[in-house]
Structure formats: C-alpha cells, structure tokens
C-alpha positions as CSV (number, residue, x, y, z in Angstrom):
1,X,123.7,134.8,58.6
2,X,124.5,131.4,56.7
3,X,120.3,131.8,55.7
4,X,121.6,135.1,53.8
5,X,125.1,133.4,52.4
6,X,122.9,130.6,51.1
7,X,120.3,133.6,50.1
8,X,123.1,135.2,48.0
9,X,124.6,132.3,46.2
10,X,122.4,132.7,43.3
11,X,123.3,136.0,42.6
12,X,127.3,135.2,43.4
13,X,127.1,132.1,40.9
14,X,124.9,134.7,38.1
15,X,128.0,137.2,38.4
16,X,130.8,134.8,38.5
17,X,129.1,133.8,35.2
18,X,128.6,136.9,33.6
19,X,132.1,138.8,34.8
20,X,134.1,135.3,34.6
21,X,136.9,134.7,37.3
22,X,137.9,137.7,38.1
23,X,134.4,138.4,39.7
24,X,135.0,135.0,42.1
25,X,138.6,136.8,43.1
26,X,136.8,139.9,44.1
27,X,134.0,138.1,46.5
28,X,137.1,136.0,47.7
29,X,139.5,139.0,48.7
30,X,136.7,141.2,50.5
31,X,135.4,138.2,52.4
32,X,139.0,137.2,53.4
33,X,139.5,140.9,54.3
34,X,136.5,141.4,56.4
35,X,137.0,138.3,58.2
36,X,141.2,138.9,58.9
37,X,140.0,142.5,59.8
38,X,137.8,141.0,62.4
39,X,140.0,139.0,63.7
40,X,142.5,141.3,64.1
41,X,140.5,144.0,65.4
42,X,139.2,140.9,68.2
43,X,143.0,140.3,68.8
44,X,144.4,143.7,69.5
45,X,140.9,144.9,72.0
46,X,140.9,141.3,73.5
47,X,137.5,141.0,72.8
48,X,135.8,137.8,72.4
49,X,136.1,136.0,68.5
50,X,133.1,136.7,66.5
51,X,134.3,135.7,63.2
52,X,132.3,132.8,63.9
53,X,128.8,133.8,63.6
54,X,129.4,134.6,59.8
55,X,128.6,138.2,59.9
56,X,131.9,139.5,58.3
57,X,131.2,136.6,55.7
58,X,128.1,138.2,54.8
59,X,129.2,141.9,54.7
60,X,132.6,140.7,52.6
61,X,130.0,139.4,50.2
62,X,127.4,141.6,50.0
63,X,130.5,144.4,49.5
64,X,131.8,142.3,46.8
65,X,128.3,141.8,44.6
66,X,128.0,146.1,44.8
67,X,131.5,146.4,43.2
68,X,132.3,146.1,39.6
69,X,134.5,143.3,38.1
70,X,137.2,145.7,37.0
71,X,138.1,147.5,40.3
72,X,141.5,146.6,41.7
73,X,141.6,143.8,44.1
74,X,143.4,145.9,46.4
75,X,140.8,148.7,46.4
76,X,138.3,146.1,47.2
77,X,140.5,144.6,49.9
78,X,141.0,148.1,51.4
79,X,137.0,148.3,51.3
80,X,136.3,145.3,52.9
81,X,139.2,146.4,55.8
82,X,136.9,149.8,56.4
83,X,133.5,148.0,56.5
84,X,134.7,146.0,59.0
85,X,137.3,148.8,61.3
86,X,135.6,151.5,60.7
87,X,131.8,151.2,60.4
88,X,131.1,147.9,62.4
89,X,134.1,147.8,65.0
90,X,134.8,150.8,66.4
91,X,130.8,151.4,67.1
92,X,131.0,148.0,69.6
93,X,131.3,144.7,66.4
94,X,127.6,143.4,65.3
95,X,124.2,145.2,66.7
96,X,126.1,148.6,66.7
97,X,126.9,149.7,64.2
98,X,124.8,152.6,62.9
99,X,125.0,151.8,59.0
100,X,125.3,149.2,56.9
101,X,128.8,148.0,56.5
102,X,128.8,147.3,53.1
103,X,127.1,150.1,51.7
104,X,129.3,152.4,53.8
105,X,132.5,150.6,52.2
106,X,131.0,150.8,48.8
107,X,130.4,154.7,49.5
108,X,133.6,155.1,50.6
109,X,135.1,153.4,47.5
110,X,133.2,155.7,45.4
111,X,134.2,158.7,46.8
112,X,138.2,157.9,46.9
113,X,138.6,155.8,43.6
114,X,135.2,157.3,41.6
115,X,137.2,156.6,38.6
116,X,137.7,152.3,39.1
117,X,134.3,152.5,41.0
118,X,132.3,154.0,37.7
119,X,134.2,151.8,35.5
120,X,132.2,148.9,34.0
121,X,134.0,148.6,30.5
122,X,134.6,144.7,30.2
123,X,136.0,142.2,27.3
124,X,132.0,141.3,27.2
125,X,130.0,144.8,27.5
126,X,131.7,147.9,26.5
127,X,128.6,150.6,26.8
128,X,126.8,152.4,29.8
129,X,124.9,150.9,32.0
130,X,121.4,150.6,31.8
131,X,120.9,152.9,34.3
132,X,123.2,155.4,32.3
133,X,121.7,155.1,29.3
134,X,118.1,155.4,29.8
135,X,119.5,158.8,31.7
136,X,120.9,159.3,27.9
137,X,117.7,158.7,26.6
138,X,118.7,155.2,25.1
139,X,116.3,152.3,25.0
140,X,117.0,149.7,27.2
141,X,116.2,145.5,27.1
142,X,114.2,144.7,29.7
143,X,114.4,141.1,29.4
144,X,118.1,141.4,29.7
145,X,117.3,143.4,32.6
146,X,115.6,140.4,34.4
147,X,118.6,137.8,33.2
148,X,121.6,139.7,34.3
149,X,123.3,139.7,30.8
150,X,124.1,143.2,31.2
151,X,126.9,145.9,32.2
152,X,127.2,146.5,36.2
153,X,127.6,145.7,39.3
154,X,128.9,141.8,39.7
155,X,125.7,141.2,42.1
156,X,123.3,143.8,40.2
157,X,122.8,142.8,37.2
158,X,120.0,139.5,37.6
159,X,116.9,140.5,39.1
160,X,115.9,136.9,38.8
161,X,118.8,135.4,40.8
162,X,118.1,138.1,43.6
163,X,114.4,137.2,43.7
164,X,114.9,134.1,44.2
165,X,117.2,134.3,47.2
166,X,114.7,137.1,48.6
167,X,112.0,134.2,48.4
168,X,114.0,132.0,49.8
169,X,114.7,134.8,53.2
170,X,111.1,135.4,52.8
171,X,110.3,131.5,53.0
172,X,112.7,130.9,55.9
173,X,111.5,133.6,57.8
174,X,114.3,135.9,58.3
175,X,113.1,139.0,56.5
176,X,109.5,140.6,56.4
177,X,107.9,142.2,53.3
178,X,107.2,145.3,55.0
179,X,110.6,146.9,54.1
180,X,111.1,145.8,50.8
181,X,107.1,146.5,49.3
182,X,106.8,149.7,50.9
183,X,110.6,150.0,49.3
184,X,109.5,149.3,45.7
185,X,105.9,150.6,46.0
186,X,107.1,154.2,46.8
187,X,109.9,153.7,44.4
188,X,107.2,153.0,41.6
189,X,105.1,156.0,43.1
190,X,108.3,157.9,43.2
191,X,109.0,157.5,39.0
192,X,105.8,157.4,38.2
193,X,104.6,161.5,39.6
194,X,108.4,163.0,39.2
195,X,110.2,160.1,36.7
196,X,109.1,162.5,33.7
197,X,107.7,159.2,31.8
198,X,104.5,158.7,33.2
199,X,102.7,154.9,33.1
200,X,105.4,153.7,31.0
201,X,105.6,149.9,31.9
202,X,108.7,149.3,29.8
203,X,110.6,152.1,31.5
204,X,109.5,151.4,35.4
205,X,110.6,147.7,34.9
206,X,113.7,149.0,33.6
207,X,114.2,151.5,37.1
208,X,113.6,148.7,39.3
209,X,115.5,145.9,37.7
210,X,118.6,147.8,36.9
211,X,121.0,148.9,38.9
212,X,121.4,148.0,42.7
213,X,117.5,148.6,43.6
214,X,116.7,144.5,43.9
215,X,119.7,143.8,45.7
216,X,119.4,146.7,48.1
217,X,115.8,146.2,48.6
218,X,116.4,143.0,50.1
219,X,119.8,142.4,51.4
220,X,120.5,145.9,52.6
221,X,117.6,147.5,53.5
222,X,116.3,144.8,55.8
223,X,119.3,144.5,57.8
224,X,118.1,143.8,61.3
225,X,120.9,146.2,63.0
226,X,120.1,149.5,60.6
227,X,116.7,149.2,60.2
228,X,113.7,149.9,63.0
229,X,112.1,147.4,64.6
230,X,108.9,148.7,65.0
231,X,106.2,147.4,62.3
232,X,105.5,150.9,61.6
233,X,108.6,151.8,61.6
234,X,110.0,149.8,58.9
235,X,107.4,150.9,56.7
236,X,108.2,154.3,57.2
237,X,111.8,153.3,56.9
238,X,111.3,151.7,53.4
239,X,109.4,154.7,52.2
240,X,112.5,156.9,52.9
241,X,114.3,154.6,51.0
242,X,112.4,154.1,47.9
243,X,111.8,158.0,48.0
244,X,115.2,159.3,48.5
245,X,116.4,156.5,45.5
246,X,114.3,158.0,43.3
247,X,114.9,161.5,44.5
248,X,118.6,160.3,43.2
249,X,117.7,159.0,40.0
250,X,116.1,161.4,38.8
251,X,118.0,164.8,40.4
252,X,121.3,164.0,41.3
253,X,124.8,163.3,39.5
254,X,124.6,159.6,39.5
255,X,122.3,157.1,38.0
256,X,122.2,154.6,40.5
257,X,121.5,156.3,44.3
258,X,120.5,152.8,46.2
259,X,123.6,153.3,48.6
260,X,123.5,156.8,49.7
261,X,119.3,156.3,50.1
262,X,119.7,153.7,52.4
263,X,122.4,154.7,54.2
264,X,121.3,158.4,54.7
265,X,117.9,156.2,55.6
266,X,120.1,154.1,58.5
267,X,120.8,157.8,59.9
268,X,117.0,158.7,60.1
269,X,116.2,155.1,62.1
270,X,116.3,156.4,65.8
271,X,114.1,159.0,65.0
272,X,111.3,156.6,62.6
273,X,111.7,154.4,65.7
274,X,110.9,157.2,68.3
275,X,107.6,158.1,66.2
276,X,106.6,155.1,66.0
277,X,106.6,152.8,69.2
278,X,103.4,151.7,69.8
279,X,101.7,153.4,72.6
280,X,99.6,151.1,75.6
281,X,96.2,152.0,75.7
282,X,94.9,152.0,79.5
283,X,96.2,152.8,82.4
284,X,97.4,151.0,85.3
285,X,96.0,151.8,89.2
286,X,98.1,152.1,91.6
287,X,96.6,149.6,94.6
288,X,95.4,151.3,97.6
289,X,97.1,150.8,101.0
290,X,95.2,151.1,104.4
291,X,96.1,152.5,107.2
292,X,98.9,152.7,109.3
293,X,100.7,151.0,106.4
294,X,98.6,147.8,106.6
C-alpha cells in the first residue's frame, strides 16, 4: 500500500498543479474520511485497528484523483465515508470486499450529485472535456492529452504522471502487465472495429489518454482483492474491462465509462476465476494395501 501512495504521488502533485489548492483540500478530506470511517467502524465492531496498513490511505486517494476539483468537500467527504462503510466494511474490511472501494464511491457520487460530479467548469478551463468533445465531434490536442493541461478529473488528466507511477509498480513488483495490456489492447481493438474512426492514430491516442482509462488501467483494475488471481484469469478480466469501456464510450450516455467497466468487471471475477483455474494433469494412485490390513 505505501508502494501505491508513492505510485500515486506524481499524479496527486500533476493535479494539485493543474486544479491549484482546492484539488490538495479534496485528497485531504477523503483520506481523512476514509481513515476516521475506518476507525470508527474498528471502534464500534471491536475489531482489530487496520488503519495502519495504509489501505484507507490509498482508497481516500485514489477516490480523490477520480473526482473533479469543483465538487463540494462535503460530497467528497460523504464519498470517502461509503467507500469505506459500505463497500469495504460491512463485506469483512480489506480482502472482502467485492468491488473496488473507490470506484464504487465515485459511482455512487455520480448517481446522487450527477450535477457537481459532471461539473468540470474551472477559473482555468471552461469547455468539455476531451472526452466530451471528440463525442461532439471537436478536435482534440493530444499533446495536451499526454501533459495533463486539460479539463477533468484532478488525477485524469496526465497520462505521463500516471505512467510513470505504473512503471514505478511495475519496477517494484507489485502489479503484473497482464491486466493492464490486455486492458488497453482490447480497448484499442475495441475503437478501432466499432469506434466509427477506423486507424486514426490521432483519435485512439486521444481515447486512451483522456479520461480515467490510464488511471483505471493501473490503479484500479489491478487491485489484488477485485481482480482474479489466476494468470488466465486476469487476462480475461482486463478484456472485460477494456471491452465494456469501450462498449461505454461509444453506446452509452456518458463519455467516460472506466468506472462502471471495471466495477461491473469486479462482479464477473468469481466466475473468470472458476473458468480458469488451472487443471493438474495426471492422476494420483491410490497405494495398494495387503491383506488382512497389513
């Protein structure tokens, strides 16, 4: 957990940067709530403290980097409170939870205040999102794209500064490639047969470096808890993923889709994990016993 923390500084500095100081209030309140709803939650069950192995740090933070700089600190406060309650607590705390905490807070945020959660109209950017308007049919900057200087998300906006915390997971061993390339690749397959503009470079760059694909790809995706375990498995699982993102994108309501794919994804894990636990090949004899039990 402090590997990821350290991971995610790069994109946390990049926002603070881009949305000013009201983006380093937001990442403090929803860490401060998911830690204090922790400890609470500990307090009343009697359960053992678990604030200390920085897993509510991490989901505060992750929560904070998919919400944008102009949502009331409250609402994100209230967010950070139900990531921690209501998906991770009441399914047993860390290892049961059946979805990601932060992506189920962020959904729930969308779905009670859609209005603060859609809402990305700052003193520095006043238009649409990338996202939004390449849906509009508006050309896009891609080297913007890969900066961060953009409207967004405060942890979406830099596909640089989330690449190089991925590396740095990747480097230290705490995630595998398997989930985020077969993520992306499908993604890219995904846009490319249904995205309606064929091999266009400039446009699939643009898809996977805007909005929350980057961030979810690695941060959210690979979390060890809502993801399989079995090699095969995870591929499987990041083709769901990348698929149903794009099957957003380009079909549904909203231009982003990154949180709903991987969650409805987290759903679908027990079953990717039944299909595909290796099987033993051989079989195993039974030694013979003599007679009369000798």
């Amino acid at each position: 957990m402090l590997y990821v923390v350290i991971a995610l500084l790069p994109t946390s500095l990049f926002g603070i940067y881009n949305f000013g100081f009201k983006a380093l209030v937001l990442m403090l309140a929803t860490i401060a709530s998911c830690v204090a709803s922790e400890w609470v939650y500990n307090k009343i069950i009697h359960k053992e403290d678990t604030v200390r192995d920085l897993s509510a740090v991490v989901t505060g933070l992750l929560l904070a980097l998919n919400l944008p700089v102009t949502l009331p600190v409250w609402e994100a406060v209230l967010g950070g409170v139900f990531a921690i309650v209501v998906v991770k607590c009441l399914f047993g705390g860390l290892g049961q939870n059946f979805m990601n905490p932060a992506l189920g807070a962020r959904c729930f945020l969308l779905i009670a205040f859609a209005a603060d959660m859609t809402n990305f109209v700052t003193d520095t950017y006043t238009g649409a999102t990338p996202l939004a308007a390449m849906r509009n049919g508006e050309a896009v900057n891609t080297m913007q794209l890969l900066i961060g200087k953009t409207a967004g998300t405060i942890g979406e906006t830099s596909a640089v500064a989330v690449l190089i915390g991925a590396i740095f997971l990747i480097l230290m061993g705490v995630i595998e490639l398997r989930i985020p390339a077969a993520y992306l690749g499908s993604f890219v397959v995904f846009m490319l047969l249904f995205g309606g503009h064929g091999f266009d470079g400039n446009y699939l760059t643009a898809q996977l470096c805007g909005g929350g694909l980057m961030l979810g790809a690695f941060f959210m995706a690979t979390d060890y808890v809502t993801s399989p375990i079995t090699p095969m498995g995870q591929i499987v699982f990041g083709i769901c993923c990348g698929v149903l993102t794009g099957l957003f994108r380009t079909c549904g309501a909203n231009a982003e889709g990154v949180s709903f794919a991987i969650i409805l994804s987290n759903l679908l894990v027990p079953m990717i994990e039944k299909c595909t636990v290796p099987r033993a090949f051989g079989v195993v004899k039974e030694p013979k016993t003599q007679e009369g039990g000798k």
